[in-house]
C-alpha positions in Angstrom: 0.0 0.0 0.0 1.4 3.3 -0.7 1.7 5.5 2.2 3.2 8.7 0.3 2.6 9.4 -3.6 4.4 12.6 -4.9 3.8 14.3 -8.5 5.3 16.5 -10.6 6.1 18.2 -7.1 7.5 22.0 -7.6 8.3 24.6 -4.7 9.0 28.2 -5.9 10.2 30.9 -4.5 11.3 34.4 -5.3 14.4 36.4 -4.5 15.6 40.3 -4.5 13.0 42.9 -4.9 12.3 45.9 -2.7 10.5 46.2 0.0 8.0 49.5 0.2 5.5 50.5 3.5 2.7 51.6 1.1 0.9 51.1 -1.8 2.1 54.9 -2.9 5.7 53.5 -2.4 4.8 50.5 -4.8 3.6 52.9 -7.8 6.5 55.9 -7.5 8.9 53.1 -7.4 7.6 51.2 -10.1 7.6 54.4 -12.3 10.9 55.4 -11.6 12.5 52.0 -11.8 10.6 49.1 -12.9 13.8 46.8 -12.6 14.2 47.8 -9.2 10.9 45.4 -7.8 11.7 43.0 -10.4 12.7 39.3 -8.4 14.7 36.7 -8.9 12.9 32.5 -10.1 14.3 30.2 -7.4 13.2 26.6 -7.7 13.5 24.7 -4.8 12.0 21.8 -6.0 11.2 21.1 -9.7 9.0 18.2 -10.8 9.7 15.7 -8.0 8.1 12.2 -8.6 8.3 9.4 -5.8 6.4 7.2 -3.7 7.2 5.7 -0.4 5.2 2.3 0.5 3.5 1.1 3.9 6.0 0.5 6.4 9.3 1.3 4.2 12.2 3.8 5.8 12.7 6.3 3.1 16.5 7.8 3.0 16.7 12.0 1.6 20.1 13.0 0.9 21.6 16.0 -1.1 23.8 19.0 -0.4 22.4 22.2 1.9 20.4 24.2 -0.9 19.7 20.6 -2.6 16.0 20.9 -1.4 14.9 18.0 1.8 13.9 20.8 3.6 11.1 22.3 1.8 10.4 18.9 0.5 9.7 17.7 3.7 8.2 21.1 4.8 5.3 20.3 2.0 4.8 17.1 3.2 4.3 17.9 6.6 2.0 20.2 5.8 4.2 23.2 6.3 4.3 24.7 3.0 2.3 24.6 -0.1 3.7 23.6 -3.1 3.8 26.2 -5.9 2.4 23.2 -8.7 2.1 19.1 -8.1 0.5 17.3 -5.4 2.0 14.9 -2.3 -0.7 12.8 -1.2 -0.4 11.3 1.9 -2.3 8.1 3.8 -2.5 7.9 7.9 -0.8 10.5 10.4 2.3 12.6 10.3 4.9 13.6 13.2 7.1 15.9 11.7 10.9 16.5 13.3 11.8 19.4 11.6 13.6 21.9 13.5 13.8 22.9 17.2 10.9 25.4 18.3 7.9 23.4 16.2 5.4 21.8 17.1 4.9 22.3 21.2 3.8 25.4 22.9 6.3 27.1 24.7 4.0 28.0 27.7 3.0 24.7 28.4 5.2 21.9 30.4 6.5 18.8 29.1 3.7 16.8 30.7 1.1 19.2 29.2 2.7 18.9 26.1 3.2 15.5 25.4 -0.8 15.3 25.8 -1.5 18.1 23.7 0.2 16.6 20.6 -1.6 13.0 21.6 -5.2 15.1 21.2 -4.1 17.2 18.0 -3.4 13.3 16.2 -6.6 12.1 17.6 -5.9 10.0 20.7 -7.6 9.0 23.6 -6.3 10.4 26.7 -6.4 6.1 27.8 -4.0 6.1 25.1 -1.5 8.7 25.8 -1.4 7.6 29.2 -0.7 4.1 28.2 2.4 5.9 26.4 3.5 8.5 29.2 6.2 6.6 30.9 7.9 5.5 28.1 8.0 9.3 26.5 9.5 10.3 29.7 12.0 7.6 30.1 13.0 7.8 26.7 13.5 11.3 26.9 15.4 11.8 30.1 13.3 14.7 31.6 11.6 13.0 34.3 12.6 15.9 36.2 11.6 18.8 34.3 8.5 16.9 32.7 6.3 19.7 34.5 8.3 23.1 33.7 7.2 24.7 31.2 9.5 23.6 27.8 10.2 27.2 27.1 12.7 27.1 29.9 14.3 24.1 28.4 17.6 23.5 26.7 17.3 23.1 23.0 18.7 19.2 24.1 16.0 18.6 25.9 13.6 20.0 23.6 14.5 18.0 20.8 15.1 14.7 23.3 11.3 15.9 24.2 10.0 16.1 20.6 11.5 12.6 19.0 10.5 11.1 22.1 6.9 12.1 21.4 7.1 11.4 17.7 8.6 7.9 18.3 6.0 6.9 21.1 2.7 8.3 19.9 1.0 6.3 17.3 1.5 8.0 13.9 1.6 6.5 10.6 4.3 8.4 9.2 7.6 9.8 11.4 9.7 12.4 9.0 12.9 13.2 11.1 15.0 16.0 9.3 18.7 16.9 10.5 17.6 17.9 14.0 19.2 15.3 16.1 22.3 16.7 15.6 21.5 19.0 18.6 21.4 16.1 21.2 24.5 14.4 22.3 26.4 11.6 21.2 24.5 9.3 23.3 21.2 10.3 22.6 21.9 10.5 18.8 22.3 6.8 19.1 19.2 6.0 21.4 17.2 8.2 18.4 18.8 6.1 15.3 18.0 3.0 17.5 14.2 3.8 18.0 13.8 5.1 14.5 15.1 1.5 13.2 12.8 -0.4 16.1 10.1 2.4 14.4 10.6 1.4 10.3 10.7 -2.8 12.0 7.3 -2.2 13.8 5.9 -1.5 10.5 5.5 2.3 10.4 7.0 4.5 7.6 9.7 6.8 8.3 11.2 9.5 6.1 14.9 10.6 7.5 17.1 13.0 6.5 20.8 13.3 7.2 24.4 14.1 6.2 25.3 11.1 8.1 26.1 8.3 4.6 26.6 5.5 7.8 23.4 6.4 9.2 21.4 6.6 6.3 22.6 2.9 4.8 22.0 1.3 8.9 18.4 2.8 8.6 16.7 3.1 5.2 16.0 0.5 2.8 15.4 2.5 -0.4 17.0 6.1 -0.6 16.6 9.6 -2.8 19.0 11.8 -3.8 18.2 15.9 -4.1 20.3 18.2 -6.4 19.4 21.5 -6.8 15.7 20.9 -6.8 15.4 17.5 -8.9 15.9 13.9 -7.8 19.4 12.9 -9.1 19.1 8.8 -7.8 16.8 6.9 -6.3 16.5 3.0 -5.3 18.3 0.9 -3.1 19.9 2.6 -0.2 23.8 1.4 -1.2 23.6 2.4 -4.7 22.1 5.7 -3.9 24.7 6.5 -1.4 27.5 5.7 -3.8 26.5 7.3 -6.7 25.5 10.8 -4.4 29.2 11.0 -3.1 30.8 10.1 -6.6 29.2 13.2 -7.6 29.3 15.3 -4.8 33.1 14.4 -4.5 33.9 14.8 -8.2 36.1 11.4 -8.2 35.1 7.8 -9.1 36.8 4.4 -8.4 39.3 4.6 -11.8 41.2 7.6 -13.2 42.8 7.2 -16.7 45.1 9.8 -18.1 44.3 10.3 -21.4 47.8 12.1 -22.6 51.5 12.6 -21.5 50.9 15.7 -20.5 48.3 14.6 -18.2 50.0 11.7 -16.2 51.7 12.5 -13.5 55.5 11.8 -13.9 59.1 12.1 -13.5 62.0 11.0 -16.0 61.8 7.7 -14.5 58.1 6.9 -14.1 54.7 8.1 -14.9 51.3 7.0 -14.0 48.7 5.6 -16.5 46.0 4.8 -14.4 44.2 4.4 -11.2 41.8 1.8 -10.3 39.6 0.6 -7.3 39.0 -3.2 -7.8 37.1 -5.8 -6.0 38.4 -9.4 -5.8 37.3 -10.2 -9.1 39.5 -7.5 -10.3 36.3 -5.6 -11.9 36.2 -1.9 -11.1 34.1 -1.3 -7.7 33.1 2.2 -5.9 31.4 1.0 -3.3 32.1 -2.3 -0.9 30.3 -4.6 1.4 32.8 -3.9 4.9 33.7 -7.8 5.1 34.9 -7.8 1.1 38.9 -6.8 0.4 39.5 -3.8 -1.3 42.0 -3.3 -4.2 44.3 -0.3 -4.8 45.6 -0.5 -8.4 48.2 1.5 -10.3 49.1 1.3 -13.7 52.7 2.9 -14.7 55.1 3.2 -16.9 59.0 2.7 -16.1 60.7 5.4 -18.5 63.9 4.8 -17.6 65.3 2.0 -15.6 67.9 1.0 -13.0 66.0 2.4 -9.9 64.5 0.8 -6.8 60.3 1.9 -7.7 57.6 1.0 -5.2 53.9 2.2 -6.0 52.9 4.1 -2.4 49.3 4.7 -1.6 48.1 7.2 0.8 44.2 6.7 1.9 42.0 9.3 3.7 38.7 9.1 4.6 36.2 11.6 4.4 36.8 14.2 6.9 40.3 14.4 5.3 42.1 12.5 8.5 45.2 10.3 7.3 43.8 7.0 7.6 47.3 4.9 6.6 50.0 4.2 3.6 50.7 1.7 2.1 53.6 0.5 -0.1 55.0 -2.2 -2.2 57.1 -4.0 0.7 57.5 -7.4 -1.1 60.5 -9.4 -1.4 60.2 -9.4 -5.3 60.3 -5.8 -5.4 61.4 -4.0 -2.4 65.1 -3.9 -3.5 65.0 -5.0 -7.0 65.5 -2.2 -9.9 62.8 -2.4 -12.4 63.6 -2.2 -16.0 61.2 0.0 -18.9 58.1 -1.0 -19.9 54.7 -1.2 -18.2 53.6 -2.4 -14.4 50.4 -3.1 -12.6 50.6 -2.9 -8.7 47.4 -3.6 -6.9 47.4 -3.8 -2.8 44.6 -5.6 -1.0 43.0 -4.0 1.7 41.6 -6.7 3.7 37.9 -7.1 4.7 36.5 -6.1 8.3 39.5 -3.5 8.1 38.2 0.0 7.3 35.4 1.8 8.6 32.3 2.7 7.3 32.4 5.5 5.0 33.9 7.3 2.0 37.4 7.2 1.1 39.6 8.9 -1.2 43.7 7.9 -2.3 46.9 9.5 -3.3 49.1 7.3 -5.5 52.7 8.0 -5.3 55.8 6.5 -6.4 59.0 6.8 -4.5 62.7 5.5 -4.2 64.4 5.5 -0.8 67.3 3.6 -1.7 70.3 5.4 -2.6 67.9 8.5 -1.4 64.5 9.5 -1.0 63.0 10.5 -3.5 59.6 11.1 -4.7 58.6 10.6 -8.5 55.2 12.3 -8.2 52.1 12.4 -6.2 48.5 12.3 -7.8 46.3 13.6 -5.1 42.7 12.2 -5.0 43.2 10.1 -7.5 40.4 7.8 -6.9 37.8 7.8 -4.3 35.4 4.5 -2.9 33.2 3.5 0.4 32.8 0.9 2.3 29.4 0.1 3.7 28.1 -2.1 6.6 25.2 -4.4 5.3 24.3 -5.3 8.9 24.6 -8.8 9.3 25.8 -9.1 12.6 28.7 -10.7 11.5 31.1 -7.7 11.2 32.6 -5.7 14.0 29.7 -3.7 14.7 27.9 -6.9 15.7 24.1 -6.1 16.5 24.8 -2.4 17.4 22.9 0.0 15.0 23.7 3.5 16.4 26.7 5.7 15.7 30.6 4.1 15.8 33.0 6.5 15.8 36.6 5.5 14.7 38.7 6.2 11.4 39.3 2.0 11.4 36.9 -1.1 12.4 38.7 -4.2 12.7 37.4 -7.8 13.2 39.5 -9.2 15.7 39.4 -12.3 17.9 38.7 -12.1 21.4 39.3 -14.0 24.5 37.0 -14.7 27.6 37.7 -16.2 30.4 36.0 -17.0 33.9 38.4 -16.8 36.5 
């Protein structure tokens, strides 16, 4: 059953002008300088076309400016849209920013039974729910002050914990959780996967690539008003941070001038490869991972060993590597062409995106290096939550550049 059915949706809005106190301000102005009130066409959504089934976790991703806001904004009820239609079955809590939905002059307790009565509940109902919005929201001791003497922490804890609880249809949650803490951030992406199991439909939008793949099943991507992917969470992902990154997993320089190079060496190409040495972007965090260089000895009679440098995605140095093999670490090569592929092994890296340097350097007689390619190729690496990787069953947040697999020992003593 479709929950959510969206049409040839379009948002528009209109930017510049002048602002005049009277109607006589208007006319003068208009005479004297008809450019002057003239305004500027934004779109913020053009022609958007979805629908989101009974009981499926929708994913909204895209750049600030892209458009999830007003999207969800129209679909909340929030805005109008300027053409199209979003039709929508069964009841909405919206999570949209800090300061909606609860009035400020009321306490928590009042609160929490208002927004029960506006979706339709009984009070047998809300009460039924009370203890668990409280719990959940850790403001057991402020539950009867009025909210607008609460932190914007415990406002938001407040609101997803009433969203979460009370018995809506639909739950849209938009970037907001970013003002709890750490620890509450996971408790929210916990309930909102315990929400999507129980068979509700949930809408989320975040930054966060690790928490969109944990909790949605079927993603969109937003671009400047217009969806630019949509389908299954993974894909969607990978093909939003190929483009907003402006690298992909291979790199081929098309000329001499291009590669990068020295008189001994110059780089051909760049490839990401999974184990059956096809070219991959985007991998399952159990699979190995292949780094692979394709160069060009010009001149031989040196010690040449490919070095790859790999970042993740808030730029931190995540390692190097480098060709440390007895065949090659202190044999000269001679012209002609090389491949070098590394293996990163499974249950190594980290969720995430990733992006490598490609170098290649001599140390012995002296160090030197032959060039550099910075961001060269990028790829990500994405948990499918099995249960059988390092994150076990946890679903929240893990924070941590690496996330090996590694044995353990426990012992009664």
């Amino acid at each position: 059953m479709q929950v959510i059915k969206v049409e040839n949706l379009s948002k528009l809005y209109f930017l510049g002008g002048t602002m005049h106190n009277s109607l006589r301000d208007v006319i003068m102005n208009f005479a004297n300088s008809p450019r002057r009130v003239a305004k500027q066409e934004l779109w913020a959504l053009r022609d958007i076309n979805f629908t989101v089934e009974d009981g499926e976790t929708l994913g909204i991703i895209g750049h600030n400016g892209a458009g999830k806001s007003t999207l969800l904004k129209i679909l909340s009820r929030i805005t109008k849209p300027s053409s199209g239609m979003a039709e929508i079955h069964g009841r909405i809590a919206s999570l949209l920013e800090v300061g909606t939905g609860f009035h400020n002059e009321l306490s928590g307790r009042e609160n929490i039974f208002l927004n029960g009565a506006i979706l339709g509940m009984k009070r047998r109902e809300i009460e039924r729910k009370f203890d668990e919005i409280v719990d959940f929201a850790e403001i057991e001791k402020f539950i009867d002050t009025p909210v607008k003497h609460y932190s914007s922490g415990m406002y938001m804890r407040l609101a997803f914990s009433v969203a979460a609880y009370l018995e809506q249809e639909v739950l849209i949650v938009d970037e907001v959780l970013a003002v709890g803490d750490v620890a509450f951030q996971k408790k929210c992406l916990n309930k909102m996967r315990d929400v999507s199991q129980s068979g509700r439909t949930v809408l989320f939008v975040s930054h966060d690539m690790s928490a969109i793949t944990r909790i949605c099943n079927r993603a969109i991507a937003l671009n400047k008003g217009k969806i630019i992917a949509e389908g299954a969470t993974a894909d969607v992902v990978r093909e939003y941070l190929s483009e907003s990154w402006g690298m992909t997993a291979q790199k081929t320089f098309e000329s001499d001038a291009q590669m990068p190079s020295s008189d001994e060496v110059r780089l051909k190409k760049v490839r990401i490869v999974a184990g059956d040495g096809e070219t991959c972007d985007a991998f399952d965090i159990r699979k190995k991972i292949g780094i692979e260089a394709t160069y060009e000895v010009l001149r031989g009679g040196q010690i040449l060993l490919p070095n790859y440098q790999v970042y993740n995605q808030d730029r931190v140095h995540i390692f190097t590597i480098q060709d440390v093999s007895n065949e090659w670490m202190r044999q000269k090569k001679e012209p002609g062409e090389f491949v070098s592929t590394a293996w990163i092994p499974g249950n190594l890296m980290s969720e995430g995106s990733f992006f490598v340097n490609v170098a290649v350097v001599t140390y012995l007689p002296k160090m030197t290096v032959h060039f550099n390619a910075l961001e060269a190729v990028s790829f990500s690496v994405i948990d499918p939550m099995t249960g059988d990787t390092a994150r076990g069953d946890f679903v929240g947040n893990m924070d941590g550049a690496m996330r090996p697999l590694v044995e353990w020992e426990t012992a009664k003593h």
